[in-house]
C-alpha positions in Angstrom: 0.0 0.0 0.0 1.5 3.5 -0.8 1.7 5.8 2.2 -0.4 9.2 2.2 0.2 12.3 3.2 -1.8 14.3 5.4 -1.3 18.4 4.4 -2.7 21.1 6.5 -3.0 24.8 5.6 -1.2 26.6 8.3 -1.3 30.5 6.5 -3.2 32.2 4.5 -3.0 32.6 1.1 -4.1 36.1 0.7 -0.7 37.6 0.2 0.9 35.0 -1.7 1.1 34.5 -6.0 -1.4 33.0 -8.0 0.0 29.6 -8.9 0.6 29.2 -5.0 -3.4 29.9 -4.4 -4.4 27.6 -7.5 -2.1 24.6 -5.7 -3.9 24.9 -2.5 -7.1 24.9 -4.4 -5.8 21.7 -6.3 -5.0 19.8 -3.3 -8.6 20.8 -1.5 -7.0 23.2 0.9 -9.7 26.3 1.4 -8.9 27.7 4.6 -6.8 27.6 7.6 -6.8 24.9 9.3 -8.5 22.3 6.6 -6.6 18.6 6.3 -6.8 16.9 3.4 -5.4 13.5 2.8 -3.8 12.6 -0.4 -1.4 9.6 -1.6 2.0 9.9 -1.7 2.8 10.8 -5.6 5.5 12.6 -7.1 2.6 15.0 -8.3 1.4 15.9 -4.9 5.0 15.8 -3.4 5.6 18.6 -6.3 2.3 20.8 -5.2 3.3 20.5 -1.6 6.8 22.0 -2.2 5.3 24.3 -4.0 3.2 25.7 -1.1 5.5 24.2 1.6 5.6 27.5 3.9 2.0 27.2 3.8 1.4 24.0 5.0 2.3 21.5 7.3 3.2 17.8 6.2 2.4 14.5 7.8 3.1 10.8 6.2 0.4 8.6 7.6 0.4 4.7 7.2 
C-alpha cells in the first residue's frame, strides 16, 4: 500500500502569488486549518513544495 500524506494549511493565502493559491485549491486546501489527505505521488510531493511554507506535512500509514 502507498503511504499518504496528510497536508494542513497553516497561513493564509491572501498575500501569496497566483499559482501558490491555484495549488492549495488543487490539493482541496480552502482555509486555515483544513486537512486533506492525499497519496504519496511525485505529483502531490511537487504541489506541496510548491506551497510548503503554507502548509504543514504528515506521512500517515
Amino acid at each position: 500500500m502507498m503511504a499518504r500524506l496528510k497536508v494542513t494549511q497553516i497561513k493564509s493565502r491572501v498575500s501569496e502569488k497566483q499559482n501558490q493559491r491555484d495549488t492549495l485549491r488543487s490539493l482541496g486546501l480552502k482555509r486555515i486549518g483544513d486537512v486533506v489527505v492525499r497519496e504519496d505521488t511525485p505529483q502531490n510531493r511537487g504541489y506541496v513544495s510548491t506551497v510548503a511554507h503554507l502548509v504543514k506535512v504528515e506521512e500517515i500509514d
